[in-house]
C-alpha positions as CSV (number, residue, x, y, z in Angstrom):
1,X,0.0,0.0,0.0
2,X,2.8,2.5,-0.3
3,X,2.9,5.3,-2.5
4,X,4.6,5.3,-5.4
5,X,6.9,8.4,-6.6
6,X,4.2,9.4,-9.2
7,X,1.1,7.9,-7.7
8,X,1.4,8.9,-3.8
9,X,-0.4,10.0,-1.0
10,X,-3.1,9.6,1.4
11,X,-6.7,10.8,0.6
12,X,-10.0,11.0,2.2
13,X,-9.3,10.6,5.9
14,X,-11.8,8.8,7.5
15,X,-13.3,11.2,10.1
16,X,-13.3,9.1,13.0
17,X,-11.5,5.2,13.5
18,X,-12.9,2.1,15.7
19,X,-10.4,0.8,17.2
20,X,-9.6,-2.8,19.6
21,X,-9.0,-1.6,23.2
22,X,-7.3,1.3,24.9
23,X,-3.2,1.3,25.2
24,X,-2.2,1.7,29.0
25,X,1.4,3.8,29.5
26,X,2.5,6.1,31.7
27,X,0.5,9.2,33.0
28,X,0.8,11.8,31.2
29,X,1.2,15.5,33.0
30,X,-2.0,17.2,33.7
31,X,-1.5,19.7,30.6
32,X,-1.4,16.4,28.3
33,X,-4.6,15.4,29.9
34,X,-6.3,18.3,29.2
35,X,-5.5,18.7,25.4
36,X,-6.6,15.4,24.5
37,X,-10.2,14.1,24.6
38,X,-11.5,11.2,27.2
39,X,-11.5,7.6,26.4
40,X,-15.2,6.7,25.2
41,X,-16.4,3.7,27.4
42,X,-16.4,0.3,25.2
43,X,-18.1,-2.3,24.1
44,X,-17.7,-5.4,22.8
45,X,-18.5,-7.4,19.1
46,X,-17.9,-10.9,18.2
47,X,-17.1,-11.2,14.5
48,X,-19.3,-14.6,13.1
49,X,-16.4,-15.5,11.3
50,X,-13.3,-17.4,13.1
51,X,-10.1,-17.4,13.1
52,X,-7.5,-19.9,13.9
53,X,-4.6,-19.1,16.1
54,X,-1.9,-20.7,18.2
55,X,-2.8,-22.5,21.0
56,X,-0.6,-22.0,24.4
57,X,0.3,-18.7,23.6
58,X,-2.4,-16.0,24.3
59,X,-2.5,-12.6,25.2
60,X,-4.6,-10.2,27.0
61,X,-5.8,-6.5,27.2
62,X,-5.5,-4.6,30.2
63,X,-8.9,-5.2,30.6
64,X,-8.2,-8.9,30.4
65,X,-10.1,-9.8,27.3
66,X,-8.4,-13.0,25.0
67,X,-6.6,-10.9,21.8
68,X,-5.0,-12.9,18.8
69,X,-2.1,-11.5,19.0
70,X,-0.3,-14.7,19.1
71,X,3.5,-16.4,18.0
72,X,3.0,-18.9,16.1
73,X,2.8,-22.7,17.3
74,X,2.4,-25.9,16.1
75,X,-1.2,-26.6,16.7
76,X,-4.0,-24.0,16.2
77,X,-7.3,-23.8,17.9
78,X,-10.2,-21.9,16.1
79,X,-11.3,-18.4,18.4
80,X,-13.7,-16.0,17.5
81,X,-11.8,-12.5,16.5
82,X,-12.8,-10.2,18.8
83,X,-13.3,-6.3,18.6
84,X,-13.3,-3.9,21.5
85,X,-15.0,-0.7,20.1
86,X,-13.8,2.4,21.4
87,X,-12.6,5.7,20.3
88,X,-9.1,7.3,19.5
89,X,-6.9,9.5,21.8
90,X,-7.6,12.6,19.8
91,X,-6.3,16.3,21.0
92,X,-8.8,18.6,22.2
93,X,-6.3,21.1,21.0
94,X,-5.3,21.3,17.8
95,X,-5.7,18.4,15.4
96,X,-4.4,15.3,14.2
97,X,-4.7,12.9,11.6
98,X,-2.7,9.0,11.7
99,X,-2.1,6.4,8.9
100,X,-0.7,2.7,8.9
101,X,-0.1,1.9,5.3
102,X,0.9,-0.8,5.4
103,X,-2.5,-2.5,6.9
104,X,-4.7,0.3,4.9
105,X,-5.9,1.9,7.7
106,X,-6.5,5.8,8.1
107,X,-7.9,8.6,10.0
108,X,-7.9,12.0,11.1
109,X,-9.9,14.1,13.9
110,X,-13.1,15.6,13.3
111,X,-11.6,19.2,13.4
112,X,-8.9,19.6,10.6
113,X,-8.8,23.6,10.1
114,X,-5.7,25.3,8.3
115,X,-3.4,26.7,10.0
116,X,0.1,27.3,10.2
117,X,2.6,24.3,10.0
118,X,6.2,25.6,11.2
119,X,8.9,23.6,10.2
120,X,7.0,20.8,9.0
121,X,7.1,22.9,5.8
122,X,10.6,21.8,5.6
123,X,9.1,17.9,4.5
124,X,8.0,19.6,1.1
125,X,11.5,21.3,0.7
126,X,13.7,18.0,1.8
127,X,10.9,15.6,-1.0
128,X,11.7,18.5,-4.1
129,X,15.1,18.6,-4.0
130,X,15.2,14.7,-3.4
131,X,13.3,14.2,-7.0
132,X,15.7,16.7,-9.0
133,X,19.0,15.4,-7.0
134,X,17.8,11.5,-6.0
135,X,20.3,10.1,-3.2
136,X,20.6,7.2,-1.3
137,X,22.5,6.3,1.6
138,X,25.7,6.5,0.0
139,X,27.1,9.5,-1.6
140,X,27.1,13.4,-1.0
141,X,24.7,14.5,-3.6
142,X,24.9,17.7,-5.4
143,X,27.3,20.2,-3.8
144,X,27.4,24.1,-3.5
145,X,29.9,26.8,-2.3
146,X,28.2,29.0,0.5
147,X,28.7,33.2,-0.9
148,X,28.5,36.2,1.1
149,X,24.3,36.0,0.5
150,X,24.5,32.8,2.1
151,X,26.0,34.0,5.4
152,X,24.0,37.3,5.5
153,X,20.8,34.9,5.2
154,X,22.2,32.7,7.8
155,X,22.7,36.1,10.2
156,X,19.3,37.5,9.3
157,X,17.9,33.9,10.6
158,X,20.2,34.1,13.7
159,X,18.8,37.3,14.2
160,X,15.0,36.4,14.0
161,X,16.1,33.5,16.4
162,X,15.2,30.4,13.8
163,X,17.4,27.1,14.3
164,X,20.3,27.3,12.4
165,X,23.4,25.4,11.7
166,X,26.8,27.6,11.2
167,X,27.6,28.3,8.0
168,X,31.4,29.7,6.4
169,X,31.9,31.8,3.3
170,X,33.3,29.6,1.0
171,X,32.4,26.4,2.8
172,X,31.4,23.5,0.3
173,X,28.6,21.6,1.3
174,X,26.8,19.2,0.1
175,X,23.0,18.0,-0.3
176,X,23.6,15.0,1.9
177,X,25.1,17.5,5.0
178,X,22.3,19.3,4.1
179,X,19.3,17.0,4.3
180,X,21.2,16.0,8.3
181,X,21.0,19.6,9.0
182,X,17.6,20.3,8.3
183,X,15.7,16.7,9.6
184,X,18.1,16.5,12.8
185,X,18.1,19.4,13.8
186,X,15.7,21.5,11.6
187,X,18.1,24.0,9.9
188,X,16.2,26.7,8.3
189,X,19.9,28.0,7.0
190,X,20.6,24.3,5.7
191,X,17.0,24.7,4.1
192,X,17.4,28.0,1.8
193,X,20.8,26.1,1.0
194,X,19.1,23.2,0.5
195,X,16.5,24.4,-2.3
196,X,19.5,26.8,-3.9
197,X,21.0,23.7,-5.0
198,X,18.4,23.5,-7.4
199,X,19.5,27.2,-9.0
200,X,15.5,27.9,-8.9
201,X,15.0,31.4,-7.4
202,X,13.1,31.2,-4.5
203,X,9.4,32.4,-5.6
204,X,9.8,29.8,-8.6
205,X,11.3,27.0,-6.0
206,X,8.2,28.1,-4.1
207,X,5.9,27.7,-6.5
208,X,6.9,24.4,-7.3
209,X,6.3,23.6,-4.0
210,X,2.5,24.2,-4.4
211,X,2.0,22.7,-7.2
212,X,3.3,19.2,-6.0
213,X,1.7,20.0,-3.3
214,X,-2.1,20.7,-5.3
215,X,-0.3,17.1,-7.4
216,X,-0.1,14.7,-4.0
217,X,-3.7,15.8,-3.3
218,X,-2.8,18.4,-0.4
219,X,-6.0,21.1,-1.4
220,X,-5.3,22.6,2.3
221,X,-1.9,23.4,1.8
222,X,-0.1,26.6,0.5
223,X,3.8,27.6,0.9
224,X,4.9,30.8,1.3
225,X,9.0,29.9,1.5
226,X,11.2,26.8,2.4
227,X,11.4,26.6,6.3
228,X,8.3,27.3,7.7
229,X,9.3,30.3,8.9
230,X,6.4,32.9,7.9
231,X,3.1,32.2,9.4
232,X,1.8,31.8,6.0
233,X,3.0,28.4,5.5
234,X,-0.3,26.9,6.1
235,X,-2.0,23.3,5.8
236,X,-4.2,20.0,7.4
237,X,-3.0,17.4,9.5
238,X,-4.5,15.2,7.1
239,X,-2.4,16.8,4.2
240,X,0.5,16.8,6.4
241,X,0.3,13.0,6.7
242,X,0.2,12.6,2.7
243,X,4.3,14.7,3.1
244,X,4.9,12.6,6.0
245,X,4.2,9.3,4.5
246,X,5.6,10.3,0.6
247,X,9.1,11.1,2.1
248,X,9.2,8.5,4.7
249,X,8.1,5.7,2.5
250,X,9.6,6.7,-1.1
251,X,13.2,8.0,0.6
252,X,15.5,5.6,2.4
253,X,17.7,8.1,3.6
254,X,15.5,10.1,4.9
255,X,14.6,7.0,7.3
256,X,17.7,6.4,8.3
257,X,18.3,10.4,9.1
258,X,15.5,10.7,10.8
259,X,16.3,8.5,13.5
260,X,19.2,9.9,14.7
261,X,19.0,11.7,18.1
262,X,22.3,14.0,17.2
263,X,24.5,14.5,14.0
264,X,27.9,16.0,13.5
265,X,28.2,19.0,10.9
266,X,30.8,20.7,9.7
267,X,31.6,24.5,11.0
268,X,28.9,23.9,14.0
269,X,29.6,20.1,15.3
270,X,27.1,18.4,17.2
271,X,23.8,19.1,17.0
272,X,20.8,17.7,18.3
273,X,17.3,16.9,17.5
274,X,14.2,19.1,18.0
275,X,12.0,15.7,17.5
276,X,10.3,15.1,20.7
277,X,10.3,11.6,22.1
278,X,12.4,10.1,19.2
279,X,13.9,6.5,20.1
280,X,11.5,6.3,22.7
281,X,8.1,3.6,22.6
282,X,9.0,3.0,19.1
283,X,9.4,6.4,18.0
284,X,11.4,6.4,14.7
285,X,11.2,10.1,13.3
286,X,10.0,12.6,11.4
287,X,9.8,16.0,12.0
288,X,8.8,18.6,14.5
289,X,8.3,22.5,14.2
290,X,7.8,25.6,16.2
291,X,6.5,29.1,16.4
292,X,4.4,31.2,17.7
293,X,1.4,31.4,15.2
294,X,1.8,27.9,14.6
295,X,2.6,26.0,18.7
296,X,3.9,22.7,18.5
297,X,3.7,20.4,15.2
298,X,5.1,17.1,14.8
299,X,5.4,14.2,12.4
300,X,5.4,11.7,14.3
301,X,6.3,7.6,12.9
302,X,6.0,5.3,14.8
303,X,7.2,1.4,14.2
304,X,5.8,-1.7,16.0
305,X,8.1,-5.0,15.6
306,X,5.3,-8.0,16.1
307,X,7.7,-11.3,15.5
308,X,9.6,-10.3,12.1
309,X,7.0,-8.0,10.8
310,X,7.4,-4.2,11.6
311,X,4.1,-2.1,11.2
312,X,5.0,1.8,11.0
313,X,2.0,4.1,11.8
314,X,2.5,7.4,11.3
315,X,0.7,10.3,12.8
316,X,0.6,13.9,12.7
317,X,-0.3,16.8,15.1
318,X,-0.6,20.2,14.8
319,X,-1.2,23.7,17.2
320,X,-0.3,22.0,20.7
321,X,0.1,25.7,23.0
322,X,2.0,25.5,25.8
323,X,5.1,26.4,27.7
324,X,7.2,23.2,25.8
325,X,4.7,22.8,23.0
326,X,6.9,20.5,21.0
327,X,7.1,18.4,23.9
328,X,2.9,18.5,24.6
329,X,2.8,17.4,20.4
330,X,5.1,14.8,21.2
331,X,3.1,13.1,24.1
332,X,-0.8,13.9,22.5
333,X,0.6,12.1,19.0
334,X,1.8,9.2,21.2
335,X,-1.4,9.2,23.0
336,X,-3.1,8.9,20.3
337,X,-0.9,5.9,19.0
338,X,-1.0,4.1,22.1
339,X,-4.9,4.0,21.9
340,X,-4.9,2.4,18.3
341,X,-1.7,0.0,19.2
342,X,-3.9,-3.0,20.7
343,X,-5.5,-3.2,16.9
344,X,-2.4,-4.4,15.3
345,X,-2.5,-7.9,15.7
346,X,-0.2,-11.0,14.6
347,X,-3.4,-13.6,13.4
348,X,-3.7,-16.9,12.0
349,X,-5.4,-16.6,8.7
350,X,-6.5,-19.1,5.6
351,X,-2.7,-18.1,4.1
352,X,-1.0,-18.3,6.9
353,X,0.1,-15.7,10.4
354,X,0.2,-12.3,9.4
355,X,-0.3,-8.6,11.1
356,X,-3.5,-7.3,10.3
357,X,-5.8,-4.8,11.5
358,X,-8.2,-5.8,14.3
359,X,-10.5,-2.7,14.8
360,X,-13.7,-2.6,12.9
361,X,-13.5,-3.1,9.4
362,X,-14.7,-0.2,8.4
363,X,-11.6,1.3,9.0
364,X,-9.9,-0.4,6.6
365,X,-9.6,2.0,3.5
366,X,-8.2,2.1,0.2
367,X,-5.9,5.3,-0.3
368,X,-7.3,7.3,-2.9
369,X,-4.2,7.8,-5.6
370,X,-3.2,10.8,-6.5
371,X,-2.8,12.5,-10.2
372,X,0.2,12.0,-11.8
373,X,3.1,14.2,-11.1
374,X,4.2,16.2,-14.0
375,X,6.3,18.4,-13.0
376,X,9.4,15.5,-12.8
């Protein structure tokens, strides 16, 4: 189910998911419990059909009732697959919007307004350069010399108090140093350098922008630069997922980047990441952003290992206002995964054990392709 380079994205959100259970995890701090909703009370359904699943080897909820997630074994018994109804984690503030391609499953909160998107604008930047300069994990990419504009950019940003990475006149750099700068640690210096390697001024690199945007099927979205800056840079969570899930699906590299907790650049040295809770519960990336128009936004993926199989959901939260708003998106996006978790579930099925989605069927959707890029 993933997104191909020319037919991508994630379309028609359903508004609301039924899911198998409620996650249990730490308690969150009071401001987490007051920006996402309550836990509907659940109920249970008994599918007519059965499945078969391995005997000596079953699990339960936190509220004790039989699940199939089960290893394998060497006999089988025939249970009943059964679904816990209840609703998702979703923020009272803000909104959010999830996907797990790889089971067809998708969602987003009832609430998806337009509204500013930080540095999550930074996705779009990081997947156009990636489709004139393609890269993989080996190799530097295209390279550039940084001029005097360069530097007096960088100072302006320094200035206005964006992240940055330091930056020397006459310093080569290349896209792959680039691409670290800007996932780790969100470098909206490493950005502008970023789309210059595509010698498009920055109104036509812009422009482009928007129209793969308007391609992917992202009608709620409109850039106004690369980094996110400018409270213009506007969008959807649900758009915001159909980035998320392009870059992290059809880019490699990005992946592997986007798990790394700190990075070493030339000129500046160690940086860190802005990402909140990344290597934590599964947390494999993407991207998180900040300002004031905007609060905390975050791309959040998220990957479950279930035997050999690893199920990435991702999940996507935007305008989280607090004193550490990155760190409130952070905790509300994985509220909102642990409450879908218990519905990924190894089974036992006519072709044999695979992960599947155990929360009502109608959640199960088919992404709605996108037109054809033409602009590649």
């Amino acid at each position: 189910m993933k997104p191909s380079r020319r037919t991508r994205g994630w379309s028609g959100l359903v508004a609301g998911v039924v899911v198998f259970g409620l996650a249990t995890g730490p308690q969150f701090s009071a401001e987490l419990a007051s920006a996402t909703s309550p836990t509907t009370s659940s109920t249970v359904a008994t599918s007519s059909t059965t499945t078969s699943v391995a005997s000596g080897s079953t699990t339960t909820t936190p509220s004790g009732s039989t699940t199939t997630t089960l290893p394998t074994g060497s006999t089988t018994t025939t249970l009943p697959v059964t679904r816990r109804v209840t609703s998702p984690v979703w923020p009272t503030m803000g909104s959010a919007a999830l996907a797990i391609p790889q089971l067809s499953v998708a969602a987003s909160s009832p609430r998806q307004p337009v509204v500013p998107i930080a540095s999550l604008t930074k996705l779009m930047t990081v997947w156009i350069v990636l489709h004139q300069f393609p890269l993989t994990n080996s190799g530097l990419g295209a390279c550039e010399t940084v001029s005097a504009r360069d530097v007096a950019l960088y100072r302006h940003d320094v200035a206005q108090q964006q992240s940055v990475v330091a930056i020397a006149l006459g310093q080569r750099i290349c896209e792959r140093t680039l691409l670290r700068g800007v996932i780790v640690h969100s470098a909206g210096d490493y950005a502008q350098l970023l789309a210059q390697l595509t010698d498009l001024p920055t109104t036509n690199f812009v422009a482009l922008m928007n129209r793969e945007a308007l391609a992917m099927g992202m009608i709620h979205t409109h850039y106004v630069d690369e980094t996110g800056i400018s409270s213009g840079d506007v969008s959807t969570a649900s758009d915001q997922l159909i980035i998320t899930v392009a870059v992290m699906t059809n880019e490699p590299l990005i992946r592997s980047i986007a798990t790394l907790t700190k990075v070493w650049l030339p000129v500046q040295g160690v940086v860190g990441t802005f990402t909140p809770d990344l290597g934590y519960d599964g947390v494999a990336g993407v991207k998180s952003g900040y300002t004031e128009a905007a609060g905390g936004c975050d791309a959040m993926a998220v990957n479950l290992r279930l035997n050999t199989t690893v199920v990435t959901t991702y999940i996507v939260v935007l305008g989280q206002q607090s004193n550490n708003a990155l760190a409130l998106a952070g905790s509300v996006a994985l509220a909102l995964y642990r409450s879908i978790r218990p519905s990924i579930a190894r089974v036992v099925t006519p072709s044999g054990v695979q992960v599947e989605w155990i929360g009502s069927l109608a959640d199960v959707t088919s992404p709605s392709p996108t037109p054809a890029n033409a602009y590649w």
